[in-house]
C-alpha positions as CSV (number, residue, x, y, z in Angstrom):
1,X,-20.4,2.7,31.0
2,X,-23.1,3.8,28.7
3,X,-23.6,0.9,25.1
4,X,-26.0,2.0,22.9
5,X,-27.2,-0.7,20.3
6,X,-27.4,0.4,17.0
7,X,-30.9,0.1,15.1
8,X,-30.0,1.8,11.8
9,X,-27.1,3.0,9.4
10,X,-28.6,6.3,10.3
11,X,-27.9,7.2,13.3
12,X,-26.4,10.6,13.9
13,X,-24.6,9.6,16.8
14,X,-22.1,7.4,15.0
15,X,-21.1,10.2,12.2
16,X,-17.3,9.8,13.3
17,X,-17.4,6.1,11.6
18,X,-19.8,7.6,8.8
19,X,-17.8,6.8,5.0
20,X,-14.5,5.4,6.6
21,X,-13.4,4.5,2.7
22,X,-14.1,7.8,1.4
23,X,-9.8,9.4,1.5
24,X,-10.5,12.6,0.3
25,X,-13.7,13.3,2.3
26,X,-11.9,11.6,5.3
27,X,-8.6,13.9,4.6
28,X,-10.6,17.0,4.9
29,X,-12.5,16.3,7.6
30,X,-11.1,14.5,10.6
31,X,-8.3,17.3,10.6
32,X,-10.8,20.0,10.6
33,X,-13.0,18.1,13.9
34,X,-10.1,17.7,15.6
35,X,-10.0,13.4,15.2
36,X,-8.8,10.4,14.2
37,X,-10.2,6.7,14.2
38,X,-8.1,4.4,15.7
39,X,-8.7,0.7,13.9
40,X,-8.5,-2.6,15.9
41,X,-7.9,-3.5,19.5
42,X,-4.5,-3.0,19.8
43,X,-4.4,-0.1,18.3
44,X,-6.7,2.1,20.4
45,X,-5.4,0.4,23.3
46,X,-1.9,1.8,22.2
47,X,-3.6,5.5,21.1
48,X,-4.8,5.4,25.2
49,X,-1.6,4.1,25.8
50,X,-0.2,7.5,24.6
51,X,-2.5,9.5,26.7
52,X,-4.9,10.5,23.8
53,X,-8.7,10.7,25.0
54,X,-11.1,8.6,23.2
55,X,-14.4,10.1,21.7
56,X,-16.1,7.1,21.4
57,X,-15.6,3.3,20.6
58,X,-17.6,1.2,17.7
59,X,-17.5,-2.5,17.9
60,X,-19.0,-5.5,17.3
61,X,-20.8,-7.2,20.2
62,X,-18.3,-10.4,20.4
63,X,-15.5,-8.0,20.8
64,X,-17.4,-6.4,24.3
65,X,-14.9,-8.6,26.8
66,X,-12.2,-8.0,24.6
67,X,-12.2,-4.1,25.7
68,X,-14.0,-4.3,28.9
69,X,-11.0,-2.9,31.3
70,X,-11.1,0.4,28.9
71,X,-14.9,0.7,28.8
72,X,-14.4,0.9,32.9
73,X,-11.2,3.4,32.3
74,X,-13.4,5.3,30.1
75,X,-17.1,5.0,31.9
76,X,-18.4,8.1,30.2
77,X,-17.3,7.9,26.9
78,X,-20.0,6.5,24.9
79,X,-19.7,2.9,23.0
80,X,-21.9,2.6,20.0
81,X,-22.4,-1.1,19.6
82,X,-24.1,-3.4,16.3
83,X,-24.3,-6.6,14.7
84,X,-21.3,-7.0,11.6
85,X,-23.3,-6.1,8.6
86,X,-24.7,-2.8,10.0
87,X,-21.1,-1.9,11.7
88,X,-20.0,-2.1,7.6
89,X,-23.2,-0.3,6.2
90,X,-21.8,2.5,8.2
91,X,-18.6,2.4,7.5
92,X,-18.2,0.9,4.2
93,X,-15.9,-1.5,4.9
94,X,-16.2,-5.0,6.7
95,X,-15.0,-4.5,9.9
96,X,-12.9,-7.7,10.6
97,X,-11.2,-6.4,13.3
98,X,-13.9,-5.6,15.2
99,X,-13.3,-2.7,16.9
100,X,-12.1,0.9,16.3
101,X,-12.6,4.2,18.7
102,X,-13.0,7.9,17.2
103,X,-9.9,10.1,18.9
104,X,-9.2,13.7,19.9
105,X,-6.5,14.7,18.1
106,X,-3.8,15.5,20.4
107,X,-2.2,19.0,20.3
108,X,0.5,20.0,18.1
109,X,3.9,20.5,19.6
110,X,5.9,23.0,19.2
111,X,8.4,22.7,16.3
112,X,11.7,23.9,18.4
113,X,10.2,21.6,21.5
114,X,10.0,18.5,19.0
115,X,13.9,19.1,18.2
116,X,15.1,19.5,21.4
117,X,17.4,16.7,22.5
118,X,16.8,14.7,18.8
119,X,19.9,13.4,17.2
120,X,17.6,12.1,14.5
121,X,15.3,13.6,12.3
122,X,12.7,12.1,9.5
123,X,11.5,14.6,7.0
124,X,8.6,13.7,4.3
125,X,8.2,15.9,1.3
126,X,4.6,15.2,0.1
127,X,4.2,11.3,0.7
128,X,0.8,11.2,-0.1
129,X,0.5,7.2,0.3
130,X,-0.8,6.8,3.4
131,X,0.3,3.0,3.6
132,X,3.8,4.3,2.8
133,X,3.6,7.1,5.3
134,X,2.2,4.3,8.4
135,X,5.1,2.3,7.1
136,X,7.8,5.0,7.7
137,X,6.6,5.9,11.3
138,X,6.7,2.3,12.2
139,X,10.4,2.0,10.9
140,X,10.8,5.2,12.7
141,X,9.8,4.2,16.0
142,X,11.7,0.5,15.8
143,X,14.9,2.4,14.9
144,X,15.7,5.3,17.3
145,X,14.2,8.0,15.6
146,X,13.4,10.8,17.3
147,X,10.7,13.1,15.7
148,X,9.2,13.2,12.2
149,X,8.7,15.8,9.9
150,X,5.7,16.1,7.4
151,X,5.6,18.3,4.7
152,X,2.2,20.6,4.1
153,X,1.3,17.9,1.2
154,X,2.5,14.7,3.1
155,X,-0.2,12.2,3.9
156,X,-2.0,12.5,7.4
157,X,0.0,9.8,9.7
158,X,-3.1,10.1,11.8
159,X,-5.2,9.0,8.6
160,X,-7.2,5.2,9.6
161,X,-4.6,3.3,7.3
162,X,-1.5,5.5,8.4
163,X,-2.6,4.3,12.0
164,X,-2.9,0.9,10.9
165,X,0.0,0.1,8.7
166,X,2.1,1.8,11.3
167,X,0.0,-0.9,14.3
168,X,-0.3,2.5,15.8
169,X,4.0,3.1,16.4
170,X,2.7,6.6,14.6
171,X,1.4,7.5,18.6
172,X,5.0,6.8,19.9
173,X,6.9,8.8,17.6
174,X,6.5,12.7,18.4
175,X,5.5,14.2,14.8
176,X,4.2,18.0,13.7
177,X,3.6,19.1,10.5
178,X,5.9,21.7,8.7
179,X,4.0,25.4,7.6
180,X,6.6,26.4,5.1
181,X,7.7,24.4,2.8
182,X,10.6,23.8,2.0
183,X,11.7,27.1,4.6
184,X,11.3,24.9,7.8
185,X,14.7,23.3,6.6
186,X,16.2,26.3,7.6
187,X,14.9,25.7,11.7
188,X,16.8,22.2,11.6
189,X,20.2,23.6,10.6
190,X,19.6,26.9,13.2
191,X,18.7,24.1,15.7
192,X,22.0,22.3,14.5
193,X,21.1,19.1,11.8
194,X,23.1,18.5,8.9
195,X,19.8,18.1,6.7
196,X,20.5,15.1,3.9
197,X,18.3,14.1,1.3
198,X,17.9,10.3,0.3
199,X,18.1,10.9,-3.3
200,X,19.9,9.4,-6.3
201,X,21.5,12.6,-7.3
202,X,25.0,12.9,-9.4
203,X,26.8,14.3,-6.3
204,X,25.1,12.3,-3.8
205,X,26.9,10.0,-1.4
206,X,26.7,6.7,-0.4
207,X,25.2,6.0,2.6
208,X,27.9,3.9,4.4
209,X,30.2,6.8,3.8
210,X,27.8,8.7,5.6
211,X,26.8,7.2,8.2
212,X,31.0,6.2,9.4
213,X,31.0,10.4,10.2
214,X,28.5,9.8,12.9
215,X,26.8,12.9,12.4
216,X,25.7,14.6,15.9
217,X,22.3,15.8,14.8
218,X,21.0,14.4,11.2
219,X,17.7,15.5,9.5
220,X,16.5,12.8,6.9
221,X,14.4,13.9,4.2
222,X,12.6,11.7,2.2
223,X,11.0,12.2,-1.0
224,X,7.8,11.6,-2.6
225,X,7.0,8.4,-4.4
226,X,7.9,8.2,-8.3
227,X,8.7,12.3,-9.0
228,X,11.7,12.5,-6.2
229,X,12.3,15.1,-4.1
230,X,11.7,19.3,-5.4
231,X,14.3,21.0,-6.8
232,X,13.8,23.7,-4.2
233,X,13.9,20.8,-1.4
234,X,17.5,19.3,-3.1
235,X,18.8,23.1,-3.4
236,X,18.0,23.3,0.4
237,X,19.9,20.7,2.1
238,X,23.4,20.0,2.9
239,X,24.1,16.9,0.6
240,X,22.6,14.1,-0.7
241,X,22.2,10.5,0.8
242,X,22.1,6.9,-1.8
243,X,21.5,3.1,-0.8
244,X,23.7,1.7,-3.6
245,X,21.9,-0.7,-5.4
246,X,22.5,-3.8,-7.0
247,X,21.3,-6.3,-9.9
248,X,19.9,-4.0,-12.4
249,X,17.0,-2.9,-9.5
250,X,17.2,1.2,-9.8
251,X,15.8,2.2,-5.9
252,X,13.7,1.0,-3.3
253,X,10.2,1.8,-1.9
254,X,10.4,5.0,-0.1
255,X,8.7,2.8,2.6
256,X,12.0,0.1,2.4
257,X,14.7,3.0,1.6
258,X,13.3,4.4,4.9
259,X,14.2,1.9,7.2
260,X,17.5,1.0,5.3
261,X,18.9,4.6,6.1
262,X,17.1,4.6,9.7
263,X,19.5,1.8,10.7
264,X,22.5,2.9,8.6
265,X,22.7,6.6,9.8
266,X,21.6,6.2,13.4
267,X,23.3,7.7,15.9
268,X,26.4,5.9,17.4
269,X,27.7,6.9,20.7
């Protein structure tokens, strides 16, 4: 295994870690180089765990023997090692975790490959929270759902917080993101989901009612936070989806509503 101690903030050879806390510059570019950072121990241990090849790992020097059986999986994948407070210099943030690994992104698959054999579908029309969006894939993967959708807008789910708020669920859950928008719709019912829309609309029904059809094959879509769903996504699907709600409180956190409707609509028999 090749360490290399870190002298200075500087150093070209840790550019993956380079501005961690910068969203938009982060958005743009881990896509575009083909990674992701995977945040903590148990997270990159889980991203491995999925089969996805590490670039490099970035840790403090007390958390060596925490990862010392991957460095010998991985002897030729570099690990850039520092004290604490040049670790945050370079990634502007205080890494309290104390260990993260930059990551190939894997391949995308194949939309009709992701539907076949899924009962159960998450869509996400342009969630751009990326807490929210970790949130949902974690929910997802607790509660039997097979493959999630992202709209061209949504939020990376590879994105460091994504990964993080999801404790890296977001690597078990088989995921692509849609190209047209909202026309991919039009794949799931050819492929042969009723495609509901969790949305307080005037015709929509509740979800209890729903979910006692036991639908064979049901695509979720979930809108984005505080506008709702499009008016060309609601003209697209089948019908529309509600969690009742009491005391005076007028809807959930597409984060909650998510897992609400997960458990409610999965798949019996």
């Amino acid at each position: 295994m090749t360490f290399h101690y870190l002298e200075s903030a500087a150093d070209p050879r840790v550019s993956d870690y380079t501005t961690l806390t910068d969203v938009h510059l982060r958005k743009l570019r881990e896509p575009a180089e083909g990674m992701y950072i995977a945040e903590s121990s148990r997270v990159l241990r889980r991203a491995l765990a999925a089969g996805h090849q590490p670039r490099s790992f970035f840790l403090a020097e007390k958390r060596m023997a925490d990862l010392e059986d991957v460095f010998q999986a991985y002897p030729d994948v570099p690990a850039f090692i520092g004290p604490a407070a040049l670790l945050e210099e370079i990634t502007g943030f205080h890494l309290h975790r104390g260990a993260m690994a930059a990551m190939h992104r894997p391949a995308p698959v194949p939309l009709p490959d992701l539907l076949a054999g899924a009962r159960r579908v998450a869509v996400l029309e342009d969630i751009v929270d990326h807490t929210n969006v970790g949130a949902i894939f974690r929910s997802a993967a607790a509660l039997d759902i097979d493959a999630v959708l992202v709209s061209p807008r949504c939020g990376d789910p590879l994105y460091r917080r994504s990964v993080r708020v999801s404790m890296g669920t977001v690597f078990q859950v088989r995921w692509a993101r849609l190209q047209d928008w909202p026309g991919d719709l039009q794949v799931l019912k050819d492929h042969g989901f009723t495609v509901a829309a969790l949305e307080l609309t005037p015709d929509a029904e509740d979800v209890d009612a729903v979910a006692s059809r036991n639908v064979d094959k049901l695509a979720l879509v979930l809108g984005t936070e505080g506008a709702g769903m499009s008016p060309e996504t609601l003209a697209a699907v089948d019908l529309a989806v509600k969690i009742p709600m009491r005391n005076g409180v007028d809807s959930l956190n597409v984060a909650a509503a998510s897992a609400v409707a997960f458990w409610e609509l999965r798949a019996r028999g």
